[in-house]
C-alpha positions in Angstrom: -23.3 18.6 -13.2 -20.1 18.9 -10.8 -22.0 21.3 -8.4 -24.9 19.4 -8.4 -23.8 16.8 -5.8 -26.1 15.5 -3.0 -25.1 17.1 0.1 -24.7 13.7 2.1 -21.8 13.3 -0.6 -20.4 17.1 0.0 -20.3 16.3 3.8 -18.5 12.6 3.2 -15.8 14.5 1.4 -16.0 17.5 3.6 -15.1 15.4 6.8 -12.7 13.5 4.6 -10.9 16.7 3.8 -11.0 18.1 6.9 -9.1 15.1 8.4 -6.5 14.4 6.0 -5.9 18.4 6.6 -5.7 17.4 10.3 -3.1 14.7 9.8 -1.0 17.2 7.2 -1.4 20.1 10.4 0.0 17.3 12.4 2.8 16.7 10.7 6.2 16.9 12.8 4.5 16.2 16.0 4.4 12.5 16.2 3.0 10.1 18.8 5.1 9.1 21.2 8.2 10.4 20.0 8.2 8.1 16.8 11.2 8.9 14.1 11.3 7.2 10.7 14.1 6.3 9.3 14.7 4.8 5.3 17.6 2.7 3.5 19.1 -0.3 2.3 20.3 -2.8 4.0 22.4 -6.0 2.9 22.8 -9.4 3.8 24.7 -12.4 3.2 23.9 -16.2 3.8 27.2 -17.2 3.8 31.0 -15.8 4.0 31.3 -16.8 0.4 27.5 -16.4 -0.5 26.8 -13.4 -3.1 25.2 -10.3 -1.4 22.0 -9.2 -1.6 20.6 -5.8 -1.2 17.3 -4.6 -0.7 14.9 -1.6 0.8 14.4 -1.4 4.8 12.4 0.5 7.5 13.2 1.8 10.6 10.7 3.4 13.2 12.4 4.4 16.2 9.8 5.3 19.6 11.6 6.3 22.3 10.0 6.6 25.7 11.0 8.0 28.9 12.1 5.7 32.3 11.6 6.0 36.2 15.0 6.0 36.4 17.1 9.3 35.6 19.2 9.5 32.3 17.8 6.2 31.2 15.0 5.9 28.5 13.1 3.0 26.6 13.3 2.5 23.1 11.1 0.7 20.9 12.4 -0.3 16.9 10.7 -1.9 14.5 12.7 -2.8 11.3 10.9 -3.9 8.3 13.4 -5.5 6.0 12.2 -5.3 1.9 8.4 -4.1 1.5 5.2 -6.6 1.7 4.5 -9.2 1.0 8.0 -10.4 0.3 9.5 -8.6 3.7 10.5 -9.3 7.6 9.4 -7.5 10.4 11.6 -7.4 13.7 10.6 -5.7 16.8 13.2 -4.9 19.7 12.9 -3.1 23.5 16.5 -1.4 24.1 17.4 0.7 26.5 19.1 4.1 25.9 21.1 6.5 28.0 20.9 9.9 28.1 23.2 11.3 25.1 24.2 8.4 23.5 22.9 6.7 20.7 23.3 3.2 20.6 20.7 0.3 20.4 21.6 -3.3 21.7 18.7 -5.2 20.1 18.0 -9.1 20.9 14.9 -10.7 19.1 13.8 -13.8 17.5 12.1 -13.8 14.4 11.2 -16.4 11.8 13.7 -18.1 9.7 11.5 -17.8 6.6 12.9 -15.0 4.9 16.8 -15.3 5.2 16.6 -18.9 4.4 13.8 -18.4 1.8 12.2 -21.3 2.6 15.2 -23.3 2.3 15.5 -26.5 4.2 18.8 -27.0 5.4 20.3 -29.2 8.2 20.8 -26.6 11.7 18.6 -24.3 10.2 16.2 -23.2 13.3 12.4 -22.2 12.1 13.0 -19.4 14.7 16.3 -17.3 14.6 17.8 -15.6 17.6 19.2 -12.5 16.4 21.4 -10.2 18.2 22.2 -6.3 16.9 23.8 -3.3 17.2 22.5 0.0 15.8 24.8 3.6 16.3 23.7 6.9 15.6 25.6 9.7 14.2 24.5 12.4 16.8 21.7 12.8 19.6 19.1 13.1 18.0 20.5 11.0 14.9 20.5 11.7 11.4 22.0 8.5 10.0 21.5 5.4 11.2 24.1 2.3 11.2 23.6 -1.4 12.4 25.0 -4.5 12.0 22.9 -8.7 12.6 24.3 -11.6 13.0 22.1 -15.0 13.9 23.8 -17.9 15.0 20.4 -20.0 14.6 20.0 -19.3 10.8 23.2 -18.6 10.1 23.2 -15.2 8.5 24.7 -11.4 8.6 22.8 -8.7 7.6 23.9 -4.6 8.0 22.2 -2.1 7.2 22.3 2.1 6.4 19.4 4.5 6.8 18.6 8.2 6.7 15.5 10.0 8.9 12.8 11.0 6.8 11.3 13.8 6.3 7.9 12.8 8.4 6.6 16.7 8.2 6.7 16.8 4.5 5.5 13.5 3.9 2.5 14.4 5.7 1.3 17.3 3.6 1.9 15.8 0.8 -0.1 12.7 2.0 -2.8 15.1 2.8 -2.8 17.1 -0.4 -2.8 13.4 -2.6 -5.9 12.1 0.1 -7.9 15.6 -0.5 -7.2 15.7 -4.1 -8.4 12.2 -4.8 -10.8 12.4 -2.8 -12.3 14.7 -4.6 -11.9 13.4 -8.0 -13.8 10.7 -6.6 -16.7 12.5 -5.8 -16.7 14.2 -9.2 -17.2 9.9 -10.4 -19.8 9.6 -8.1 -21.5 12.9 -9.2 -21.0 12.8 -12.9 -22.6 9.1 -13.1 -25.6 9.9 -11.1 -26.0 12.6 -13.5 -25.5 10.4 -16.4 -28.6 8.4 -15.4 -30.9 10.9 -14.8 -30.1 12.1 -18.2 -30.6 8.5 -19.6 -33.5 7.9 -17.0 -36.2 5.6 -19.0 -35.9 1.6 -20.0 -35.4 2.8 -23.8 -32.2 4.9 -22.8 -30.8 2.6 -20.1 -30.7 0.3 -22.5 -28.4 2.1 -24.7 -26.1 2.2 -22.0 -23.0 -0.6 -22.2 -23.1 -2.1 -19.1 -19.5 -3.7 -20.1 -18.4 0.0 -19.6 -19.9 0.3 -16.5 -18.1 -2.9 -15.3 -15.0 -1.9 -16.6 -14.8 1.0 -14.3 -16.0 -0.4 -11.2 -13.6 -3.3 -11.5 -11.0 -1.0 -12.4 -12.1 1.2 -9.2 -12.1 -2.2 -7.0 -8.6 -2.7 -8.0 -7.9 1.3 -6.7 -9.5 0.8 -3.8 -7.7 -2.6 -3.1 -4.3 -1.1 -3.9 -5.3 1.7 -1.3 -6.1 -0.3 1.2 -3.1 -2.3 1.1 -0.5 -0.2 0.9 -2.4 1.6 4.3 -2.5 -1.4 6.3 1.0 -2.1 5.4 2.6 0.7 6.9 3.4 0.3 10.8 3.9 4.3 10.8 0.9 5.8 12.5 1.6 9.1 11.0 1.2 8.4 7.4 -1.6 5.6 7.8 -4.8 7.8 7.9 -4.3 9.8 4.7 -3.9 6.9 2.5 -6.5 4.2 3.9 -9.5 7.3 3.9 -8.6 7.3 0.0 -9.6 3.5 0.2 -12.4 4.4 2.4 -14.1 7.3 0.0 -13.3 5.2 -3.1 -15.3 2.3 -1.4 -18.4 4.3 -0.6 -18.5 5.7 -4.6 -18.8 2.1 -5.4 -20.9 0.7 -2.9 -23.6 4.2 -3.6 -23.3 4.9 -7.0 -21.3 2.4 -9.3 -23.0 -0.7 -8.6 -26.2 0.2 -8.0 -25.6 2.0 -11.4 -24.5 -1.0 -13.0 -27.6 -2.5 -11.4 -30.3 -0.2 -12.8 -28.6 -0.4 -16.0 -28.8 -4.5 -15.9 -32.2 -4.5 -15.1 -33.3 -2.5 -17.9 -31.7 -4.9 -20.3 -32.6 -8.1 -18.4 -36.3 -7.4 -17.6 -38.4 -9.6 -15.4 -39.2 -13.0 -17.2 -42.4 -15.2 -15.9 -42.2 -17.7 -13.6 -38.4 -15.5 -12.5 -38.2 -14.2 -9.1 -36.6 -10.4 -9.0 -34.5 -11.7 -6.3 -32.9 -14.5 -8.5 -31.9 -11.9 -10.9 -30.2 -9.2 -8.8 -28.1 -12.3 -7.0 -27.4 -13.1 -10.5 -26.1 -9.7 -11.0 -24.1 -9.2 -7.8 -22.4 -13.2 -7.5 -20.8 -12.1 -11.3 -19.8 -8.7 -10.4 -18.1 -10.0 -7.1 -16.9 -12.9 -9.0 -15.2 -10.7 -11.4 -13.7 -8.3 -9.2 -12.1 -11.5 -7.2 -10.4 -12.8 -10.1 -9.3 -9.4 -11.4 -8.2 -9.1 -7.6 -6.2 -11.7 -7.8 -4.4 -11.1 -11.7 -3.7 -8.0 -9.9 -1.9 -9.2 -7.5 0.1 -11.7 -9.7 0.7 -9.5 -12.0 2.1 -6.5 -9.7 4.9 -5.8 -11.6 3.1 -5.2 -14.7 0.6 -2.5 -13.2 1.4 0.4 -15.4 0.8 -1.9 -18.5 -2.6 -2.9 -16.7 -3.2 0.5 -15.8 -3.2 1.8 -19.4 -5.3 -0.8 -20.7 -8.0 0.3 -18.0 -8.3 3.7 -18.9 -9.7 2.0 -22.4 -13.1 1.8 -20.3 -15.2 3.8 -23.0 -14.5 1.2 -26.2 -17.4 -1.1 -25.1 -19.7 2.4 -25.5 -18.2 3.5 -28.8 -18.6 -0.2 -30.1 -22.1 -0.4 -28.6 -23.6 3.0 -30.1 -21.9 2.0 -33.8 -23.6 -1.4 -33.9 -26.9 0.0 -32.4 -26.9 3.5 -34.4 -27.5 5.2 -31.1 -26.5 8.8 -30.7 -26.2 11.4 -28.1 -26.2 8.3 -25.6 -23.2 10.0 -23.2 -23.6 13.6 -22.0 -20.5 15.5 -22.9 -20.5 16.5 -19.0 -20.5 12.9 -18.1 -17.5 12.3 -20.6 -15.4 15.2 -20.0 -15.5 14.7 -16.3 -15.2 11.0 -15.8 -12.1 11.2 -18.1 -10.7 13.7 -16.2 -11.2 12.6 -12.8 -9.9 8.9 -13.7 -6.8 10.5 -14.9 -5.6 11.2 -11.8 -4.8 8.7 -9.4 -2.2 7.0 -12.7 -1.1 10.4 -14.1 0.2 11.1 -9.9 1.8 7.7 -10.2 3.5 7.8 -13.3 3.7 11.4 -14.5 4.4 13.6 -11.1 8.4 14.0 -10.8 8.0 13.4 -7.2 5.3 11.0 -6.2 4.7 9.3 -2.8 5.2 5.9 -4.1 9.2 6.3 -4.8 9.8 3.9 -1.8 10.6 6.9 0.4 8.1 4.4 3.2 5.8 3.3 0.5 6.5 0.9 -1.9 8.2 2.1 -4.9 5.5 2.2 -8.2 6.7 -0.2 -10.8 8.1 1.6 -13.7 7.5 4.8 -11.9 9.8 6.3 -13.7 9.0 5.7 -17.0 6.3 8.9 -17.9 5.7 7.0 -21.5 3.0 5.8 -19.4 1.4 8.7 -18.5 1.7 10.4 -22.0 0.0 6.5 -23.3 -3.0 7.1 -20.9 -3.4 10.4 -22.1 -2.8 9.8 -25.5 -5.8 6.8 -25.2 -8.3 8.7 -23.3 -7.8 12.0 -25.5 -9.0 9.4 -29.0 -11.9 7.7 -26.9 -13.3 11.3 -25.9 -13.0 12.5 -29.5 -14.7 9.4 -30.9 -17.5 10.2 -28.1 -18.2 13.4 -29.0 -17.6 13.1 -33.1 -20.8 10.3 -32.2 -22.6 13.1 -30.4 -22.1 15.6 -33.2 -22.4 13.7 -36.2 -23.6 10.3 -36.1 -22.4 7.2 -34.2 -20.8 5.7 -37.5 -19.4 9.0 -38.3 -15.6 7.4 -38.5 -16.8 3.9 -39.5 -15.2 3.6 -43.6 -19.0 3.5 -45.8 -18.2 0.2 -47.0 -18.1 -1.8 -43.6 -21.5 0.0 -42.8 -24.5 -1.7 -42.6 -27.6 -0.9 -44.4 -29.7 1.8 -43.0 -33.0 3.5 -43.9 -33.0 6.4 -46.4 -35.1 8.7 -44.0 -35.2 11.7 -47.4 -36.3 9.4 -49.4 -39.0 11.5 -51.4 -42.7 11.6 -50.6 -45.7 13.0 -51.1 -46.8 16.2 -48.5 -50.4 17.3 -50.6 -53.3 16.5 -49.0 -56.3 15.6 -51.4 -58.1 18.6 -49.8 -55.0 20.5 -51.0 -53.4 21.0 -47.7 -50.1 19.7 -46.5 -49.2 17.6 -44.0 -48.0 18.1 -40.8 -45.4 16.5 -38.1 -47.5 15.0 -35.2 -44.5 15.7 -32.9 -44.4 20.0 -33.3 -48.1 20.4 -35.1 -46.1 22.2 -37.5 -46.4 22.0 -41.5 -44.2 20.7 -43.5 -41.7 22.6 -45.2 -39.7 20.6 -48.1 -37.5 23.5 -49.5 -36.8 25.1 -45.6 -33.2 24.6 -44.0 -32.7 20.4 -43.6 -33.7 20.3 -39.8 -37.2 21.2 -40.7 -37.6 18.9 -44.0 -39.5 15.9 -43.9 -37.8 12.4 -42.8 -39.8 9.5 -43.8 -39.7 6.4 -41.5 -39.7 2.9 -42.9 -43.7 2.3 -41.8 -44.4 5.6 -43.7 -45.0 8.0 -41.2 -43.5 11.9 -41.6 -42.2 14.1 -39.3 -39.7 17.2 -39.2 -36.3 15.5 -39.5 -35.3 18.2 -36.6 -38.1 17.0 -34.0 -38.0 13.3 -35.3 -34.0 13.3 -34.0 -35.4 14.9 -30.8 -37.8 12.2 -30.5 -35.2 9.2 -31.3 -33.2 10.5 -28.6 -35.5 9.8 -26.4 -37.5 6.5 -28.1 -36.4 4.4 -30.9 -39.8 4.1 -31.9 -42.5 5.9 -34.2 -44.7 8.5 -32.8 -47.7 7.3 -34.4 -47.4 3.4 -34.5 -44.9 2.6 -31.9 -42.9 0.9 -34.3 -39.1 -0.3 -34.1 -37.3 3.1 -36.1 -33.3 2.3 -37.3 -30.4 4.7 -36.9 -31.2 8.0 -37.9 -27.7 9.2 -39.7 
């Protein structure tokens, strides 16, 4: 079902692929002569204040002058990572050879005084700076703030990054989940073409659905964030066309998914308008994803505890088919490849030994080093896809313990096959006889309004219709 992707969707992630591979190529050759540099820097209220430390951002863009020997440079310093970060901006000039920085610049008093409201405290601080290089070009940076206004020193230490490596990998990480993406988008179209019909939509959880496109909005949201956040031009188009492609699968497939899905279980009522009932839909969905948004947000520092507890998407389908007696409601394809593909993204974060979000530029994951995480989301998917595919194979209550099961019909109950003209009966469904003593596929299975068919083609049938072939009545779980 991979390979069977519309070709609008091949040509999305075709052009997708192609650009991120046009950033990577790119890499190393950056606009306007743009160099990155990453470090720490310190900074102390007071003479006798404690010191506090934190991760800073320096892009350097020089640009050449009319006048000989004599250039323009343009620095940007981010100190700490968004939202809880300040952002200066300073024109210096630089001489030929030497590589110094005198940087004036006013700035906002918010974040060295942490919204502290103390007497001579300006709301905008002049700050005046110094930064020296080790060698032309520079390999180390070294600077050193002072503001009379808001009454601080700050210095700081930084290192030029690798922006040529960074790039490929960005591009490899874009191309890659990118892709895995698609395969979502694929593998759930495929999904309801197999389940296409009222009957089998119905058997679809739509709480599973949900729980993967809100998990997906989060991704997306996450994304698109830590794209926007970056002021380095260079790294900026790999990482917000991840957003992008991840916002298309759930704009084409997952919701409208979720809203075929919702229909079949919520069919039109009287005196209803359709209209009222897809807003319906749509204003809880959106409502959901805001307030999942938002916990997200709050709650930052415990993503890779959120992140396991996402990946436990298929428990409302495992729950649904045991209470229901549905089987073979998942294709194995869907299962395998939806498992695999939403593996990714997390098992990058938390599992690669050297992932992009180590704050080398991008925020540092939380916990990113802790891999118990990754082994946790494996561990949780590999259970849920073995549950799955025990339902497929032998019945949807096949690990439920016999004395928390329900009752449910004895289809071998015995019955009589004779005819009074001597012949035997015969299922409806194949035309075939019946066949008492043959292998137990082609035995008789009698429903609870009486009817017989081949136990073999009645399964067939039930996948299909919970219903009777010759009354249309309600049939129960056939285990």
């Amino acid at each position: 079902p991979v390979m069977r992707c519309s070709p609008a969707v091949w040509g999305i992630l075709a052009l997708l692929a192609i650009l991120c591979m046009l950033d990577a190529a790119q890499a190393g050759t950056t606009k306007s002569g743009v160099v990155a540099f990453q470090g720490e820097y310190h900074y102390q209220r007071t003479p006798n204040a404690t010191v506090e430390t934190g991760p800073c951002i320096i892009n350097v863009a020089n640009k050449d002058s009319a006048v000989p020997g004599l250039g323009v440079a343009e620095v940007l310093i981010r100190f700490g990572f968004k939202p809880n970060s300040a952002d200066m901006v300073f024109v210096s000039a630089v001489y030929s050879g030497v590589q110094e920085y005198i940087l004036h610049t006013f700035t906002d008093s918010g974040f060295w005084t942490q919204g502290a409201s103390e007497a001579g405290v300006a709301e905008q601080c002049r700050v005046d700076g110094i930064l020296v290089g080790d060698a032309s070009p520079p390999t180390t940076l070294t600077g050193r703030f002072a503001s009379a206004d808001c009454l601080f020193r700050a210095g700081l230490e930084v290192k030029v990054v690798d922006t040529a490596s960074l790039e490929r990998r960005i591009g490899r990480y874009s191309v890659l989940a990118n892709f895995a993406a698609c395969i979502q988008h694929n593998t759930l179209f495929f999904q309801l073409r197999h389940s296409d019909g009222r009957n089998n939509l119905n058997r679809l959880s739509l709480a599973m659905l949900l729980a993967m496109t809100l998990s997906d909005g989060c991704d997306t949201m996450i994304h698109f964030v830590i794209g926007f956040s970056l002021q380095f031009t260079q790294t900026f188009n790999g990482v917000v066309l991840v957003a992008v492609f991840k916002f298309l699968v759930l704009g084409v497939a997952q919701i409208p998914g979720m809203l075929s899905v919702f229909r079949a279980q919520n069919p039109e009522q009287p005196g209803v308008r359709p209209n009222a009932l897809v807003g319906t839909f749509y204003a809880r969905t959106f409502a959901l994803q805001l307030v999942l948004t938002v916990c997200v947000y709050a709650f930052m520092w415990a993503l890779p505890v959120l992140a396991v507890l996402a990946q436990l998407y298929w428990v409302p389908q495992i729950v649904s088919d045991v209470v229901s007696g549905s089987r073979r409601t998942l294709h194995p394809s869907f299962v395998w490849c939806t498992a695999l593909s939403r593996l990714f993204v997390p098992i990058y974060v938390w599992g690669c030994p050297t992932p992009l979000f180590n704050e080398e530029l991008f925020p540092d994951a939380p916990f990113s080093t802790a891999k118990g995480f990754a082994v946790a989301m494996v561990f949780f998917q590999g259970v849920q896809v073995a549950l799955i595919l025990g339902q497929h194979k032998m019945g949807s209550r096949w690990f439920v313990p016999a004395v928390f099961l329900p009752y449910s019909h004895n289809y071998d109950r015995p019955v009589e096959l004779e005819l009074e003209d001597g012949g035997s009966k015969e299922c409806v469904i194949c035309m075939s006889d019946m066949n008492p003593d043959g292998p137990r596929s082609q035995r008789p299975a009698a429903t609870p309004c009486g009817h017989v068919f081949h136990r073999e083609c009645l399964e067939q049938w039930m996948d299909i219709k919970m219903e009777c072939p010759t009354c249309r009545g309600d049939l129960p779980a056939l285990e």
